[in-house]
C-alpha positions, 0 to 999 in steps of 0.5 A: 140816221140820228137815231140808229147813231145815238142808240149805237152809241149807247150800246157802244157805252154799255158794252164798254160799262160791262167791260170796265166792270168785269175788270174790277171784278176780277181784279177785286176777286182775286186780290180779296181772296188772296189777302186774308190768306197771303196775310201781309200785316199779320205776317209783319211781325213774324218778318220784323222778328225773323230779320231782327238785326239786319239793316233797313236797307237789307231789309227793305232788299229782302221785304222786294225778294219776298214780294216778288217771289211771292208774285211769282208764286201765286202766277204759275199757280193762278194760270198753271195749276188747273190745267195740271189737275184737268190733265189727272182727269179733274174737271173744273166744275170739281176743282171749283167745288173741292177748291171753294170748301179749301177757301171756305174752310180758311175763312172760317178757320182765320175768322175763329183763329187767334191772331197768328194766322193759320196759313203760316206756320212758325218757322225759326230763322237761323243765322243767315236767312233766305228770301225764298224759305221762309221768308217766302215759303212758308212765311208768305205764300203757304198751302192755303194762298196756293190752293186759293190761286189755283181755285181762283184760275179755275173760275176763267172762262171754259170758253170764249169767242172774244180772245180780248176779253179773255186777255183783259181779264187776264190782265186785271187778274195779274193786277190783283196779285201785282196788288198783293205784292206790293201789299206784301212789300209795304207791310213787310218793308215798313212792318215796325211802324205798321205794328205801332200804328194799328196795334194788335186790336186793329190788326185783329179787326182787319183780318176778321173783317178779311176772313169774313169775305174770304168765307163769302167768296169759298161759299159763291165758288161751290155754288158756281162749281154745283151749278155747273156739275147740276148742268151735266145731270 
């Protein structure tokens, strides 16, 4: 009975390990493969420039809007835009592969691009300026960060028996873009003195470094989606 007790309680450890990791996958994947894209510190400037004039406590405001629009943003697209090209008749192996060249194809361009990230495009502010647009689009969350959500809910599980499982990854998914946006809402909240701090060299280094694994992670989700697609063969 000591025995069976022990071996059950080593199961027990290594099926919660098991859980513990998939959560910090997840919440490591999704958060890795929005930043380089959503590029908080990059986009700093452009912020600090388009709000010149305003006040630290408006702009600390408007830096909370962006960050939870954003957040919003990247949900509906993570949880709501696979669905949507599955009801055109799209199935997940395809979306998988055409979304993995999308994230491919960012990474590589953000790893040979100048500073300015590709993903946000210059947008002039006028005299009065929006959290939303553009702030939030196309500033924030533009094309590339919304394709990279919809690829990444793409990647769920087709099915499942375990509902709690399915719920925790969800979780630790919604973490990982609640970590976007509070990344956002620090860089952008306290853009002037990030810029000091890192300078342009280390700026540039990060988001190399950043582009790096976003081309890693483009590359594992065509292999995942060819995986699957050589399956049905």
């Amino acid at each position: 009975m000591l025995a069976i007790s022990v071996r059950n309680r080593r199961t027990a450890d290594a099926v919660r390990a098991i859980i513990v990791q998939n959560i910090i996958n997840a919440f490591l994947l999704v958060y890795a493969a929005l930043f380089p894209i959503v590029n908080p510190i990059g986009s700093a400037p452009l912020f600090l420039r388009m709000t010149r004039g305003r006040t630290t406590a408006e702009r600390s405001v408007l830096a909370l809007n962006v960050a939870r629009n954003s957040f919003f943003l990247l949900l509906g697209s993570l949880f709501i835009g696979s669905h949507v090209l599955e009801f055109f008749g799209i199935t997940l192996p395809v979306v998988r592969v055409a979304g993995g060249l999308v994230v491919a194809t960012f990474g590589w361009r953000l790893l040979h691009a100048p500073v300015e990230s590709v993903d946000h495009p210059k947008v002039d502010a006028g005299p009065t300026i929006d959290a939303f647009y553009p702030l939030t689009m196309p500033l924030t969350v533009g094309p590339g960060s919304i394709s990279v959500a919809v690829t990444l809910g793409s990647q769920r599980p087709i099915a499942t028996d375990d509902l709690t499982q399915l719920a925790v990854l969800g979780g630790a998914a919604v973490a990982g873009l609640a970590a976007i946006a509070i990344t956002i809402f620090v860089c952008y909240r306290f853009a002037d003195r990030i810029i000091m701090f890192l300078g342009a060299r280390g700026t540039d280094v990060v988001m190399r470094l950043s582009a790096f694994i976003l081309f890693c992670i483009g590359i594992q989700i065509i292999w995942n989606g060819c995986s699957a697609l050589l399956k049905t063969l």
